[in-house]
N, C-alpha and C positions, 0 to 999 in steps of 0.2 A: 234568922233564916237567910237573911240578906248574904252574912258573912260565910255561909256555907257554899252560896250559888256559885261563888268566883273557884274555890279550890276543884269543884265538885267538876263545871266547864272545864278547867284545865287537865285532870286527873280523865275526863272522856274525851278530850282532843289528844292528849297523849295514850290514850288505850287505842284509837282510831291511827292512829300515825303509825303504832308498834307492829299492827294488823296490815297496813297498807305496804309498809316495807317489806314485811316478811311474805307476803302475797308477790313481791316480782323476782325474787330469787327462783333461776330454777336448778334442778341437779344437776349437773353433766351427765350426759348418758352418750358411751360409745354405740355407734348401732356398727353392724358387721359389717364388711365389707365381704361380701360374697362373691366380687367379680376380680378379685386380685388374680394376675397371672397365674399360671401353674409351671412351676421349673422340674418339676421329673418328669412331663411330658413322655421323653423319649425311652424312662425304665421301664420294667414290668412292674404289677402291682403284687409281687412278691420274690423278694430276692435270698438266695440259701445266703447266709452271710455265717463268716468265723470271725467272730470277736478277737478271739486269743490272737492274731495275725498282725493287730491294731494294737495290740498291747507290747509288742515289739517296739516300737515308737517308746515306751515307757521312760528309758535309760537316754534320749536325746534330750538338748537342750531346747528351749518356747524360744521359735523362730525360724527350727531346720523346718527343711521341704520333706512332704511324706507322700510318695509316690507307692499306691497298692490298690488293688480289684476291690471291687466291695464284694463281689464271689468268687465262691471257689471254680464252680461249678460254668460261670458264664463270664466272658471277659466287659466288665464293666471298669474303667477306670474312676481314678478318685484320685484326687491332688488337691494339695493343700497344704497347711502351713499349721504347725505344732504349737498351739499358743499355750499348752498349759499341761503338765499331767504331774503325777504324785501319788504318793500314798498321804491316803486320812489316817488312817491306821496300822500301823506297820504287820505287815503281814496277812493283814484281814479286805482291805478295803483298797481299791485302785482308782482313779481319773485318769480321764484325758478329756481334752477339748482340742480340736482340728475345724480351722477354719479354709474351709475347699476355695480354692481357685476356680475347678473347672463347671462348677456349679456357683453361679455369683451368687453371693448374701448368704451363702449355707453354711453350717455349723454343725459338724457330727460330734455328740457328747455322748462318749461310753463310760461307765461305772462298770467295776468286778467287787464284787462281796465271796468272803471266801464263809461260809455258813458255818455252826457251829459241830455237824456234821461233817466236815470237809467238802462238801459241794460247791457247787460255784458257780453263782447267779449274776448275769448282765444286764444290765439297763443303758440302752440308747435309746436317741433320737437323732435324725438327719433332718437339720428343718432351717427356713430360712423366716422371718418376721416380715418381709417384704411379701411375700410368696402366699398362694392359694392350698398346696401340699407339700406334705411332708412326709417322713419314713419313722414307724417307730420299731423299735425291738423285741421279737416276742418270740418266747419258746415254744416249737412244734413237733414233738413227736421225737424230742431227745435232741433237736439240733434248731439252732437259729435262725430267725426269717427279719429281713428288712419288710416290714408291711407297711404301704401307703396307706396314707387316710388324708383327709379333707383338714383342714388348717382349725378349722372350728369346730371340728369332734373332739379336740384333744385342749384345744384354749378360748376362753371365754374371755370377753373382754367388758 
């Protein structure tokens, strides 16, 4: 009995240590910051936008200056700096990535999918990661709209 008590003490001061450790870790948890600035302030919360206009940029080289309205319809400027565009798929699928000047920290990232149909679907956003909103891309009634939204309807952290 004797020779048992000693392992038996060690074996519950080491179950008691394993429990004590793992009791002061805790998770990291982002909580949201809800009071970040807002930089579209000054657009409307819905803008007629033409993708295809932006896709002119396609054939420049990541670097030129891209001077264009984000409407047709209202003179909104946009400036910015061509970091990236391409085909993923030759014929099927387009990029670009423009990072704006006259909006600080902003980033407009447009996709073209040409559909198996021949149609032809766009996905952006205009958004900056410092910033409280942003603009996402949505189809309305046959033609495209820059719609604002809140920074945390669209990303979770």
């Amino acid at each position: 009995m004797k020779n048992l008590r000693a392992p038996m003490l060690c074996a519950c001061l080491m179950l008691c240590s394993f429990f004590a450790i793992s009791q002061t870790d805790k998770t990291p948890i982002n909580e949201p910051d809800y009071n970040r600035p807002k930089l579209f302030n000054n657009l409307p919360e819905r803008i007629s936008f033409n993708p295809e206009s932006f896709f002119s940029f396609q054939n420049k080289q990541a670097g030129s200056d891209v001077r264009v309205s984000l409407s047709d319809k209202q003179q909104i400027p946009f400036e910015g700096t061509l970091v990236s565009s391409g085909e993923n798929i030759p014929g099927k699928a387009q990029s670009l990535v423009i990072r704006s000047t006259n909006y600080n920290g902003a980033t407009l990232s447009l996709s073209k999918r040409v559909n198996e149909d021949g149609s032809v679907t766009y996905i952006g956003r205009l958004l900056s990661f410092k910033h409280g909103d942003l603009f996402v891309l949505q189809q309305s009634e046959g033609h495209y709209e820059l719609v604002k939204k809140n920074f945390y309807d669209l990303v979770n952290e």
